[in-house]
C-alpha positions as CSV (number, residue, x, y, z in Angstrom):
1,X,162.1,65.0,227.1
2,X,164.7,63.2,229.2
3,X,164.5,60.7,232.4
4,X,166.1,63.0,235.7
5,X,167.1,61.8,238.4
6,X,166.4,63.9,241.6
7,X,169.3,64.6,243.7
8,X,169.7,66.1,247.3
9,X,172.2,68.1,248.5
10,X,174.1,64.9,250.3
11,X,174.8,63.5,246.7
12,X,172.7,60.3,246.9
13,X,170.2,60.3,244.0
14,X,166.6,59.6,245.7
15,X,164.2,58.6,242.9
16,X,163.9,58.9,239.3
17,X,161.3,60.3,237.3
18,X,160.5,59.7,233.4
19,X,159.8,63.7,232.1
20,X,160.6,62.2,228.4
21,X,160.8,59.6,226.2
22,X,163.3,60.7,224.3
23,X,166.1,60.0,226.5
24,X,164.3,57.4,228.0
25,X,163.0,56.4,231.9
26,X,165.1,54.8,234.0
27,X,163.9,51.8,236.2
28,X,166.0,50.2,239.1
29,X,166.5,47.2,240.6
30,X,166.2,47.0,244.7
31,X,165.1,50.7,244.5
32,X,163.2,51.8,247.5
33,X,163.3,55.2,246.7
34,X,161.0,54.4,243.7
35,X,158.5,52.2,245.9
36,X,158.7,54.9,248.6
37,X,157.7,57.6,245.9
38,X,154.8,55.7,244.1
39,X,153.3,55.3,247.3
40,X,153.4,58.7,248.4
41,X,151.8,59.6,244.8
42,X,149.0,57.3,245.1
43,X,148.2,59.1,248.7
44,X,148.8,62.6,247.6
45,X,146.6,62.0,244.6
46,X,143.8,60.3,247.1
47,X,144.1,63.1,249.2
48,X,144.3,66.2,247.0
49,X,143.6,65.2,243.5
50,X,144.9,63.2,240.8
51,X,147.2,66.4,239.6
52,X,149.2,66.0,242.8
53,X,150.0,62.6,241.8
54,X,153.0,64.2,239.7
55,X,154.3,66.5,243.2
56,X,157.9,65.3,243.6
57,X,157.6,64.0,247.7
58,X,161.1,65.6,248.1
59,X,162.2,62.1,249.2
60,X,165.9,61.6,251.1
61,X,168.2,60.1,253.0
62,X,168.1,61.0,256.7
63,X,171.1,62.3,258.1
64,X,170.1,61.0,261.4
65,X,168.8,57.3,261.5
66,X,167.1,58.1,264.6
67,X,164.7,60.5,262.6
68,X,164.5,57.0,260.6
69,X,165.6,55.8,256.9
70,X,164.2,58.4,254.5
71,X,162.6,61.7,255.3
72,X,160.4,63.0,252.8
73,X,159.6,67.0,253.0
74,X,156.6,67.3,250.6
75,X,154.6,68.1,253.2
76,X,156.0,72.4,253.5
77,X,155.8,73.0,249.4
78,X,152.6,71.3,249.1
79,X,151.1,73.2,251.8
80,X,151.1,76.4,249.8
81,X,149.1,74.6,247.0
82,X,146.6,73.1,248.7
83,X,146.3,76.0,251.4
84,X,146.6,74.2,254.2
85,X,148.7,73.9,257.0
86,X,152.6,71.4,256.7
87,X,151.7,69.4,259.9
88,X,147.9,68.9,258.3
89,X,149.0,67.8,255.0
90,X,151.5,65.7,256.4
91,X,149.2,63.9,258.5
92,X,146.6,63.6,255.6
93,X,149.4,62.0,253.5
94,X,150.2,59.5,256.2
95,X,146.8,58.6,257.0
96,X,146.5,57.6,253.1
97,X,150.1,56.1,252.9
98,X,150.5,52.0,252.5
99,X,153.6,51.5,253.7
100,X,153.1,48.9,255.7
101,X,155.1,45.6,253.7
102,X,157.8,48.7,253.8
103,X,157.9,50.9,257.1
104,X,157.6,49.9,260.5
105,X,157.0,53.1,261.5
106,X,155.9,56.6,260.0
107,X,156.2,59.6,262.0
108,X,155.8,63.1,261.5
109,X,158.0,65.2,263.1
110,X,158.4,69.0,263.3
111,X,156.8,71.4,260.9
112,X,155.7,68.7,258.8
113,X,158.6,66.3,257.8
114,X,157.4,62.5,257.5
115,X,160.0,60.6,258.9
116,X,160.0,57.0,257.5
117,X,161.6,53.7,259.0
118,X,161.6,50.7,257.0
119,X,161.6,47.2,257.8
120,X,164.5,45.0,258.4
121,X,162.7,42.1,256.9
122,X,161.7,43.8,253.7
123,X,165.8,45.2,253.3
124,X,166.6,41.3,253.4
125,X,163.7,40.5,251.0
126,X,165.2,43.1,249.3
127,X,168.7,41.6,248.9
128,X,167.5,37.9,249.0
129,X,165.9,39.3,245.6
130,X,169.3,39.8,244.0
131,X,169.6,36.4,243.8
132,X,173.3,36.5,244.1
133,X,174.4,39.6,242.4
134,X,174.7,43.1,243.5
135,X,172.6,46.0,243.3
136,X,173.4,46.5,239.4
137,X,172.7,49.9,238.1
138,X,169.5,51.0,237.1
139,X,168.9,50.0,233.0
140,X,167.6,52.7,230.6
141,X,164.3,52.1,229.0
142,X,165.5,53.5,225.4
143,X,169.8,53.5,225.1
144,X,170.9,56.6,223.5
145,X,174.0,57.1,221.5
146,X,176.2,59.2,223.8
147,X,179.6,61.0,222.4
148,X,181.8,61.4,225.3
149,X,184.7,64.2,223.9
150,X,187.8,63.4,226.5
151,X,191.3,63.3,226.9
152,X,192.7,65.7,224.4
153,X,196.5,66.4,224.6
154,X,198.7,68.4,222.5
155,X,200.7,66.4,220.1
156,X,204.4,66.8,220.4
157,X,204.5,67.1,224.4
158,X,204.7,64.8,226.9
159,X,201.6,64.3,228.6
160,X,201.2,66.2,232.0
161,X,199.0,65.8,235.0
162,X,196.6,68.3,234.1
163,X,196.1,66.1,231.3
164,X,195.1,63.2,234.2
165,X,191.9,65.3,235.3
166,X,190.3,65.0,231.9
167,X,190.6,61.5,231.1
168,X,190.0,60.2,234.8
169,X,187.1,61.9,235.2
170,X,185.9,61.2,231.5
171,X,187.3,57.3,231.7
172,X,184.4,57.4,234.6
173,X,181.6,59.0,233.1
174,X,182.3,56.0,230.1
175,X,181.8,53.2,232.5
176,X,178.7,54.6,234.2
177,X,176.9,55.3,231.2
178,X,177.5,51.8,229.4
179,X,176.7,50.3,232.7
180,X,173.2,51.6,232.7
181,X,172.7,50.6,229.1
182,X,173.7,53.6,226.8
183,X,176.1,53.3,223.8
184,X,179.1,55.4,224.2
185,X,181.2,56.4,221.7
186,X,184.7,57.8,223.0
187,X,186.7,60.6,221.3
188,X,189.8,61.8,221.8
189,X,190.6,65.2,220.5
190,X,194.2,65.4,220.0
191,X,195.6,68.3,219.4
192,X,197.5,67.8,216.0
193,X,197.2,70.6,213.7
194,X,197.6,74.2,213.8
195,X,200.2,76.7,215.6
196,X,202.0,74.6,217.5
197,X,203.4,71.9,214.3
198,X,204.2,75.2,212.7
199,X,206.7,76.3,215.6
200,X,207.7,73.2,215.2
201,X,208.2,72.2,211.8
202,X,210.1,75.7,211.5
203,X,212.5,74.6,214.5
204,X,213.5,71.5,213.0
205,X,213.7,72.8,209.4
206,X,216.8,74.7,210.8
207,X,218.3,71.9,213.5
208,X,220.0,68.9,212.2
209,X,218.3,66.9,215.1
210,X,216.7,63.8,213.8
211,X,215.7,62.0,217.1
212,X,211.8,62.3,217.7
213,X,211.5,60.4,220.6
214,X,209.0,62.4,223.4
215,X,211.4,63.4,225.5
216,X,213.6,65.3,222.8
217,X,210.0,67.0,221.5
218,X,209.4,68.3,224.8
219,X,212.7,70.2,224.8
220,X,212.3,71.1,221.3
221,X,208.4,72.2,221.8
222,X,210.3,74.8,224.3
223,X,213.2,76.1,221.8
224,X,210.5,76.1,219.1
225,X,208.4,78.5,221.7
226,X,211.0,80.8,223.0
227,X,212.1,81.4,219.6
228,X,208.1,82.2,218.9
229,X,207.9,84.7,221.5
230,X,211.3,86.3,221.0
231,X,212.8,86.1,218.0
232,X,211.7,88.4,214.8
233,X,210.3,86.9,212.0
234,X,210.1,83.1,213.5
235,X,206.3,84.0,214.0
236,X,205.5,84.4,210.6
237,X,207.5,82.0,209.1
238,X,205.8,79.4,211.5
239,X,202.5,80.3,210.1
240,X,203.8,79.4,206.8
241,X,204.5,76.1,207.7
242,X,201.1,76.0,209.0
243,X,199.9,76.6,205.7
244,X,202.9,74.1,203.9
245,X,201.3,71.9,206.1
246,X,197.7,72.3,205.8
247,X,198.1,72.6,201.8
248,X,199.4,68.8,202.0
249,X,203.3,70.1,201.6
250,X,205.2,66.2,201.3
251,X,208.3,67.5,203.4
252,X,205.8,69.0,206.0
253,X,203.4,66.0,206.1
254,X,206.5,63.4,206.4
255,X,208.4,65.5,209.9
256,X,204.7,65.9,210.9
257,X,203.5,62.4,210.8
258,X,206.9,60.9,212.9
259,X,205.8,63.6,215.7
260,X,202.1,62.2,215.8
261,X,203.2,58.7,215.9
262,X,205.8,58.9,218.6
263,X,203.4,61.4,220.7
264,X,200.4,58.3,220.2
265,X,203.2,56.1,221.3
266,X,203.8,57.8,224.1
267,X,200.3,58.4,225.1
268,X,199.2,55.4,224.8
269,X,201.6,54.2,227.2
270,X,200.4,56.2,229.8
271,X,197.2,55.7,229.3
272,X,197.7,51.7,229.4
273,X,199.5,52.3,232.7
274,X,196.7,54.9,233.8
275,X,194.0,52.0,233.1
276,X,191.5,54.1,231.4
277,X,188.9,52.7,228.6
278,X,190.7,55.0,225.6
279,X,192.4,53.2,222.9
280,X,194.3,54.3,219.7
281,X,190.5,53.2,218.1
282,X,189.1,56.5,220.1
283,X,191.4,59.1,218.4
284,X,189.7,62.1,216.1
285,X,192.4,64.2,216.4
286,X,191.8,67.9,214.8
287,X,193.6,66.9,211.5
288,X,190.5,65.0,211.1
289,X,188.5,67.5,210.8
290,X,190.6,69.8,208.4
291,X,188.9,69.0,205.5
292,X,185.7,70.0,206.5
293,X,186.1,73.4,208.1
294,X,185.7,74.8,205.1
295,X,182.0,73.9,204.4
296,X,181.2,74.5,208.1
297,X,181.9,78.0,207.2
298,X,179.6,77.9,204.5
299,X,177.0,76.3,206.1
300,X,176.7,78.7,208.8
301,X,177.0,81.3,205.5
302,X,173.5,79.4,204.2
303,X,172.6,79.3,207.8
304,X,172.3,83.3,207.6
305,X,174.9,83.4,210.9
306,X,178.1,84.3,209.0
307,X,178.8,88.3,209.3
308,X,182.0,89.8,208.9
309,X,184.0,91.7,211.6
310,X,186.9,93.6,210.4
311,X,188.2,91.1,207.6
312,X,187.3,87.9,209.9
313,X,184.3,85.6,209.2
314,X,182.2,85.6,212.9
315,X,179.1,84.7,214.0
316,X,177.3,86.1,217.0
317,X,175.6,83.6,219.2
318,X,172.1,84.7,220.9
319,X,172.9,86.2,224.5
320,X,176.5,86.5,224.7
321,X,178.1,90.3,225.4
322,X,181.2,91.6,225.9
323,X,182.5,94.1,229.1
324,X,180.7,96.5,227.2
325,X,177.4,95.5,226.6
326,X,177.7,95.0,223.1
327,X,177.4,91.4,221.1
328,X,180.2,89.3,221.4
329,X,181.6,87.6,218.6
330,X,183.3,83.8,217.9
331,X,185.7,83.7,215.1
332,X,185.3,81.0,212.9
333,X,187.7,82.3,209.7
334,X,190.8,85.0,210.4
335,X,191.5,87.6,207.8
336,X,193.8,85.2,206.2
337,X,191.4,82.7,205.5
338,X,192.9,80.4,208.7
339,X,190.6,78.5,211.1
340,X,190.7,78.7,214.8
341,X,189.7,76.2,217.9
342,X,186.5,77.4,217.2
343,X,186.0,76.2,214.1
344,X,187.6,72.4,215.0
345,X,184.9,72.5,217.8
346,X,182.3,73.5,215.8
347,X,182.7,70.9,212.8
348,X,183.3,68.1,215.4
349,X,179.8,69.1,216.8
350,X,178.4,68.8,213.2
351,X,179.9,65.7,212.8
352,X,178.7,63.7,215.8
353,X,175.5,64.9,215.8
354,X,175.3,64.7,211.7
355,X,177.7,61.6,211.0
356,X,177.8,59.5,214.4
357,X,174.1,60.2,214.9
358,X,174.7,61.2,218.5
359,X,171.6,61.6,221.2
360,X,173.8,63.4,224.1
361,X,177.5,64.9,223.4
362,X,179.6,65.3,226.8
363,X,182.5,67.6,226.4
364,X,185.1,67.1,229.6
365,X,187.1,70.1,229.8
366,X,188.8,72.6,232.1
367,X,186.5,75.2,233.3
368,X,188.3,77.8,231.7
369,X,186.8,76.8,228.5
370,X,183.0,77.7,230.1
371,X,182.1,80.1,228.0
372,X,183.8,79.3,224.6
373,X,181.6,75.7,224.7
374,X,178.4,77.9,226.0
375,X,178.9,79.7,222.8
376,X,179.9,76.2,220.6
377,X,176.4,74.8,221.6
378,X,174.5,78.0,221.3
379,X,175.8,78.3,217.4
380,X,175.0,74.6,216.6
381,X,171.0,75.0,218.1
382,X,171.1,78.2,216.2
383,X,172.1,76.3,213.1
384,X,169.8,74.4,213.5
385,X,172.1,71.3,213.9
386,X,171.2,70.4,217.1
387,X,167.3,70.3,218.1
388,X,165.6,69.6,221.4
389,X,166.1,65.8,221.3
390,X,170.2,66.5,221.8
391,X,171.4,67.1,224.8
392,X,175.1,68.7,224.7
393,X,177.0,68.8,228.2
394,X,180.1,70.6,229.3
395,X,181.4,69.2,231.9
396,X,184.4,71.7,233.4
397,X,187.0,71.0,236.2
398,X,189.4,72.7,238.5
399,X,192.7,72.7,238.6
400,X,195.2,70.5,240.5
401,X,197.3,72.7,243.0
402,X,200.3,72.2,245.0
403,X,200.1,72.3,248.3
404,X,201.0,76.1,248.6
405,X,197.7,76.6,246.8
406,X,199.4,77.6,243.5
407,X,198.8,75.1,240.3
408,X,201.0,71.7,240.9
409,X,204.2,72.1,238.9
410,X,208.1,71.5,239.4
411,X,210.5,73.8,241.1
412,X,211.6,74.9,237.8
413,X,207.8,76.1,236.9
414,X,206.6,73.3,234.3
415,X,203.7,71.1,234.0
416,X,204.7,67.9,236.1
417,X,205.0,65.2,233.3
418,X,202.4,62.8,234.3
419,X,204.5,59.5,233.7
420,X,206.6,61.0,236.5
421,X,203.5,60.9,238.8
422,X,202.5,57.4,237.7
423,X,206.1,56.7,238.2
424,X,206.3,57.9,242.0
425,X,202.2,56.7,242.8
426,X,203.8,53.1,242.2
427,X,207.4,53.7,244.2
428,X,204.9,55.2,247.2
429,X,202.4,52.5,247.3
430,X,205.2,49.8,246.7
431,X,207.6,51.2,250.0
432,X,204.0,50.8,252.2
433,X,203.8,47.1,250.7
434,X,207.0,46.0,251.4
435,X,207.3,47.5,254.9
436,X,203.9,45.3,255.6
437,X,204.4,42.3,253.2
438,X,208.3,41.3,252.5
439,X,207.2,37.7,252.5
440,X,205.2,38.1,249.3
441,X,206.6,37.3,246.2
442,X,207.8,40.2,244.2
443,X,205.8,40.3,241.4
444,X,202.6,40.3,243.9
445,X,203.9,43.3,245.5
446,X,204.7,45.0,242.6
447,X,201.0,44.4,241.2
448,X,199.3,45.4,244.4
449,X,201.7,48.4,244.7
450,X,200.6,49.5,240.7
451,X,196.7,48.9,241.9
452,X,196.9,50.6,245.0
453,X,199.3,53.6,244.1
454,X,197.4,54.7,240.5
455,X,194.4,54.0,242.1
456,X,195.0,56.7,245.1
457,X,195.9,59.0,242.3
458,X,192.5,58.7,240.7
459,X,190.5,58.5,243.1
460,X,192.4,61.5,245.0
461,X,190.9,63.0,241.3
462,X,187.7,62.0,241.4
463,X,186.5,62.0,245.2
464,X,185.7,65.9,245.2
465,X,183.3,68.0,243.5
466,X,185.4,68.1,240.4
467,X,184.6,71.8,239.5
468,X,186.8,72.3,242.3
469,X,190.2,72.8,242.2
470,X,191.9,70.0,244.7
471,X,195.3,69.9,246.5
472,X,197.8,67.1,245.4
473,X,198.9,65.3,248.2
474,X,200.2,62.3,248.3
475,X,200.5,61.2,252.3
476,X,196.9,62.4,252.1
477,X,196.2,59.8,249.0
478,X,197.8,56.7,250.2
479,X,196.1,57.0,253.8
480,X,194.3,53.9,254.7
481,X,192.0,56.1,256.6
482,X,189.6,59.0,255.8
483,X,188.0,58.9,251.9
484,X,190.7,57.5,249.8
485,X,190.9,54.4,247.7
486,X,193.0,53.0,250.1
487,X,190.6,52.8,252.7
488,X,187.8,51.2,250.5
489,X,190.0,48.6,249.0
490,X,190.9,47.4,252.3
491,X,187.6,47.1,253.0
492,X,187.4,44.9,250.2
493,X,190.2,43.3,251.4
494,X,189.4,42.5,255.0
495,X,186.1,40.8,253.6
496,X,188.3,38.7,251.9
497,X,190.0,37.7,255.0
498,X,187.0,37.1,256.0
499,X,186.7,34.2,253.8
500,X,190.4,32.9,253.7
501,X,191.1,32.5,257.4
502,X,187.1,30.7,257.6
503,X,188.6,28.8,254.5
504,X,185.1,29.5,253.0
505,X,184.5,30.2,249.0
506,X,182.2,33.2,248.9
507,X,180.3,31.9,246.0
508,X,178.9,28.6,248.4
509,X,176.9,30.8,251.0
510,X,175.3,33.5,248.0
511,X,172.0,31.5,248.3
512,X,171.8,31.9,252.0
513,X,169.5,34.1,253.1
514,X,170.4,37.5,255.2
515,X,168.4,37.8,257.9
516,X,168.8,41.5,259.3
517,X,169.1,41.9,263.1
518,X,171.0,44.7,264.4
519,X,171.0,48.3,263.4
520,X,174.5,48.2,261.8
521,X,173.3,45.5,259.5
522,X,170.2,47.0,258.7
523,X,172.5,50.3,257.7
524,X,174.9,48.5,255.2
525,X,171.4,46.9,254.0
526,X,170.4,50.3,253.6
527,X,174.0,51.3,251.8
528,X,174.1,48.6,249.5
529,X,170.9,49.1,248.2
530,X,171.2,52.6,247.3
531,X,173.9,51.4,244.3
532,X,171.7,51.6,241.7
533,X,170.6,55.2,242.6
534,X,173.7,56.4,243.3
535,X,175.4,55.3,239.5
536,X,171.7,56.7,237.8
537,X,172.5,59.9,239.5
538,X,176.0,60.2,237.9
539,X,174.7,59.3,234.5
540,X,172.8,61.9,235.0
541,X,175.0,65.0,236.9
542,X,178.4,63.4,235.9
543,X,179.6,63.8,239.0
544,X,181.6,60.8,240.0
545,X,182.4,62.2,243.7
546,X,178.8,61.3,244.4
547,X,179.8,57.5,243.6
548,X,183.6,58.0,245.6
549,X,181.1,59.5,248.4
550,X,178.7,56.2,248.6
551,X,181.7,54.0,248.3
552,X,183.7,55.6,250.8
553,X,180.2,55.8,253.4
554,X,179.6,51.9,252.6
555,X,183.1,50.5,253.7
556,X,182.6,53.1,256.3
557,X,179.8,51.1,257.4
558,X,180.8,47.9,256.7
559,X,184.4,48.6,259.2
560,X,182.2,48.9,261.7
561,X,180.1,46.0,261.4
562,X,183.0,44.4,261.0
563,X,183.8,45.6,264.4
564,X,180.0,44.8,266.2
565,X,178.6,41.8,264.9
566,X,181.4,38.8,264.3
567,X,181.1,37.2,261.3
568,X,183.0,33.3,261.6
569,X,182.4,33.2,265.5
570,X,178.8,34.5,265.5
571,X,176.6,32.5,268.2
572,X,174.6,30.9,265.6
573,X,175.0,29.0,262.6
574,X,172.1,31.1,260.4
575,X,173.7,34.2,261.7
576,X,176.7,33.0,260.4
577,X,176.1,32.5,257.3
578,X,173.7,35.6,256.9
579,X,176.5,37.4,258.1
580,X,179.2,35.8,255.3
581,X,176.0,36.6,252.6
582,X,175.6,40.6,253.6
583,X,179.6,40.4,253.8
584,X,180.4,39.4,250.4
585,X,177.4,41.4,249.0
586,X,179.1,44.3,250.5
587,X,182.4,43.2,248.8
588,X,181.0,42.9,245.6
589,X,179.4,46.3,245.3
590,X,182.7,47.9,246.7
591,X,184.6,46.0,243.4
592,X,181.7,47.4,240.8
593,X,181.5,50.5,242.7
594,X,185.4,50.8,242.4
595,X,185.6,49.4,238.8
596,X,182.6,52.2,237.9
597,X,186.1,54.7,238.9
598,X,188.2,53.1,236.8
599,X,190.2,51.0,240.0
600,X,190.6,47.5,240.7
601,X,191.1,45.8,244.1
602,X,193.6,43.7,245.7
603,X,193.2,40.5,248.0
604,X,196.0,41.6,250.0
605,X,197.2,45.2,251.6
């Protein structure tokens, strides 16, 4: 059994329920949802029996705040349970309902939706509660150990910017899981073994090149595949390195080990300058798991899952079939005794759930690989390896596309090498800077041009649904309006302003009290206090365009405060300083919020 987190179709996670204690309940901080919910279930079990007490009250946002705060729609699905009609049940619900420390006003409106507007004074009670921090992400009641599989680039090539979609949107899912209190372990796949060294090592055993460096193994990777393809024999001679390899050959095992280390040089490089959470520590690269795919294979043998299929070793995992109907096979063995992907993936499922004792297992891969990992996990629960209490996620993405709507690659038809986009997010961001700022010293631009240009690049990643396929464009990135990274960090940075020009530190007025008055206040209130929600419901979905979407609605929200209720010259001095409190509360969750994607902020724009 598992905690779950109820999410509407907006994206803004409304309540959470505990279904399990496995994986443990998850309790908030500042969460009205959670209030709102145990209030209706103490009504609805008044009302209509202790069994309704469970009914999920279909709780959300409203789209409209003149139809209130929340809207909850229990009313039409528990109509056909009790027999009754929507309108009555509603009204029986709200005549039980004690909502009054909480609502103002409950209405029902329509068929039976039960519209609910909260208090301004209990939102400020509800942010004077913080105490001076933000809305901090809802805590776990029992941490799990959480594998997060991510990253993953061939050896041997320089990293390219499909490679950015797995490790961004990973890199995310890390920080939002050890935020709300899980242990996460990070793993980074590399591809090191198999096909590709043997192309490889068969290239250079007939060059007299000796330089290694990344960019001279990207030209060689493409001699090394042409010759593959085209010419007779190479094939089959690069298998047989495979096996020199493999078999711990000392010539093969030298060449191989000076590509892995200048490919892990050159990764980690761009992953420094990417700012993402994986080290060198993280790596579990396929070689790792060489030694083991042999027992795999018998285990599934002892398992009684082995068969053979025309000389290979396969097994046939429960509800898979080919175009025709019949079973469809994974190979884990070939006719010559080699091992395939499969078999890597399926000993590095063994092994995390086996060795590294893992509760939940997150695979972040393209979602061409859909089926092959709906076939991984269906193996491992037939084996027996992994039972009910672990949970094993695939989490797939689109592609990035060009803006012809064709995959994103140079005029010559490769895969855009990703420092080269790093390269050109900084250039970008750092002409906007000095066009707006010459006067600042050069290494400041230079930093905020790195924090605002890679930044646009992940968030232009991660701001969609991300089993979408998005267009890269990079006037649409850098905007400072419309949902880009841009916009919310200068947010963040015209809060800051705030406090520079009124020469004010932000940390002296944190005890002041806000004290809610207008309806654009009592909306960012609203905003800022669904933060907790919000990261619980990516834990749960990994989807971090639901956290890019609250983000992007709060500094929304907080612009155009900004632009009703003056902050320094507001008429009164408690105004004031309620006004610098909500201000610098909405500053701070924009930085975790940001931070939670992997981006930093700047003071200056």
């Amino acid at each position: 059994m598992r905690a779950v987190i109820l999410i509407e179709p907006l994206g803004v996670a409304l309540f959470v329920i505990s279904r399990d204690q496995v994986h443990g309940k998850i309790t908030a901080v500042a969460d009205i949802q959670s209030t709102l919910r145990e209030r209706f279930a103490d009504a609805m079990g008044d009302v209509f029996g202790d069994e309704h007490r469970r009914v999920d009250p279909l709780i959300r946002l409203s789209a409209n705040p003149r139809f209130g705060d929340f809207q909850a729609n229990v009313a039409m699905s528990l109509a056909k349970q009790v027999r009754q009609k929507p309108r009555d049940v509603a009204q029986a619900i709200v005549d039980r309902l004690q909502l009054n420390d909480v609502c103002q006003r409950v209405e029902i409106a329509g068929p039976g939706f039960i519209n609910l507007h909260v208090r301004s004074d209990f939102l400020a009670a509800q942010l004077n509660g913080l105490a001076g921090e933000t809305a901090n992400a809802m805590q776990v009641e029992r941490s799990q150990r959480v594998v997060v599989d991510y990253g993953g680039p061939n050896m041997a090539k320089e990293m390219h910017i499909g490679n950015m979609r797995s490790t961004c949107i990973g890199d995310c899912i890390v920080r939002v899981l050890e935020r709300v209190g899980h242990q996460v372990i990070r793993q980074n796949q590399l591809g090191d073994w198999g096909t590709l060294f043997g192309m490889l090592l068969e290239h250079l055993s007939q060059t007299t090149s000796t330089d290694h460096s990344i960019a001279d193994l990207d030209a060689l990777y493409r001699q090394a595949k042409q010759r593959f393809e085209n010419e007779p024999g190479f094939a089959d001679r690069a298998r047989q390195q495979v096996v020199a390899l493999q078999s711990g050959d000392p010539e093969a095992q030298t060449i191989w080990r000076r590509l892995i280390n200048e490919s892990i040089q050159h990764m980690d490089g761009v992953l420094r300058r990417l700012g993402v959470m994986l080290t060198n520590d993280d790596i579990c690269p396929e070689s790792y798991y060489n030694p083991k795919l042999a027992g795999l294979v018998d285990e599934l043998a002892a398992a009684g899952l082995l068969e053979e299929s025309r000389g290979a070793k396969v097994v046939f995992p429960r509800g898979f079939k080919d175009r025709e109907g019949a079973p469809q096979a994974l190979i884990v063995q070939k006719t010559d005794g080699g091992f395939l992907y499969a078999t890597f993936d399926l000993t590095a499922v063994h092994h995390r759930i086996t060795q590294l004792k893992a509760d939940r297992i997150i695979y972040v891969v393209d979602s061409r690989q859909s089926q092959h990992f709906q076939m991984v996990f269906e193996i491992a629960r037939q084996a027996g390896w992994a039972d009910e209490s672990v949970r094993l996620d695939y989490v797939p993405f689109g592609t990035i596309q060009g803006k012809n709507g064709k995959p994103f690659k140079t005029r010559e038809g490769d895969a855009v090498k990703l420092a080269n986009v790093l390269d050109e997010a900084e250039q970008r961001a750092a002409a906007i800077i000095n066009e707006k700022h010459p006067d600042l010293p050069a290494p400041q631009r230079a930093q905020i041009a790195r924090t605002v240009g890679i930044g646009a690049l992940k968030y232009a990643d991660l701001c969609s649904d991300r089993i979408k396929d998005y267009i890269f464009d990079w006037d649409r990135m850098l905007a400072l309006d419309g949902n880009t990274a841009p916009y919310i960090q200068n947010a963040y940075v015209r809060i800051g302003s705030i406090f520079r020009k009124g020469q004010i530190d932000p940390a002296s007025i944190r005890a002041e009290p806000v004290v809610i008055a207008d309806p654009v206040e009592h909306a960012v209130a609203i905003q800022v206090l669904q933060l907790p929600a919000v990261v619980a419901a990516v834990a749960e979905s990994l989807e971090p365009h639901r956290l890019c979407t609250y983000l992007y609605e709060l500094a929304t929200l907080f612009h155009r405060f900004y632009e009703r209720c003056p902050v320094l010259t507001a008429p009164d001095e408690p105004t004031r300083a309620s006004r610098l409190a909500l201000s610098d509360l909405v500053a701070r969750t924009l930085q975790q919020g940001l931070d939670l994607l992997g981006i930093g902020v700047v003071e200056q724009m």
